[in-house]
N, C-alpha and C positions, 0 to 999 in steps of 0.2 A: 340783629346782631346779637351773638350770643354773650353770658359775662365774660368767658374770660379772651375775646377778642376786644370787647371792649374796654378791659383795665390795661388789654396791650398797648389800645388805641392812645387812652390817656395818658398811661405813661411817656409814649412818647412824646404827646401834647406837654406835657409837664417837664420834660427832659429838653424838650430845645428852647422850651418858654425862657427856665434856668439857663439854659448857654447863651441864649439872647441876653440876659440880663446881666449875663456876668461880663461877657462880652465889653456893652456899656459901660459897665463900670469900672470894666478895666482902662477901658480908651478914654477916658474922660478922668481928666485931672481930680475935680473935686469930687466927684461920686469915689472914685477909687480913696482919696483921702477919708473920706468920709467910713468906708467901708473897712478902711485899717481902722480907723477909729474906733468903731463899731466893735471891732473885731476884740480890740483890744482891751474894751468894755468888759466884753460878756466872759470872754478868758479869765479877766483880773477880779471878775465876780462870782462866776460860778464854778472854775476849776477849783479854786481856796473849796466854797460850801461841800463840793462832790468828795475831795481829800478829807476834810472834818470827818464828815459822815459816814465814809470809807474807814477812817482811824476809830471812829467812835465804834461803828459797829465791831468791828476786828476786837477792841477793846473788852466790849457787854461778851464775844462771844468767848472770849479768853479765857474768864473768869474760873479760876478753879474747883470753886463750891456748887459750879450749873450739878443739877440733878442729871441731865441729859446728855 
């Protein structure tokens, strides 16, 4: 099998594994809870750090005195 049949092959391995799994977790009470949970986790802690980071840079690059 050549490679790039074979990242075809994977992907699609990897693409129905994920719809299987979402699948579940949607039809399933607690999984599905769980997974807004989750969801809501990572949103209420990484979107804030990406924004910062975002503002901070925008901020150094603003700067009037840069040389560049």
């Amino acid at each position: 099998m050549r490679k790039p049949s074979a990242r075809t092959v994977a992907n699609v391995v990897l693409a129905t594994a994920a719809l299987g799994a979402a699948y579940v977790a949607v039809t399933t009470p607690p999984l599905r809870r769980l997974a807004l949970r989750a969801s809501r986790v990572w949103l209420g802690a990484s979107l804030p750090v990406y924004l910062l980071t975002e503002i901070r840079q925008a901020w150094v690059e603003s700067r009037p005195d840069r040389l560049t």
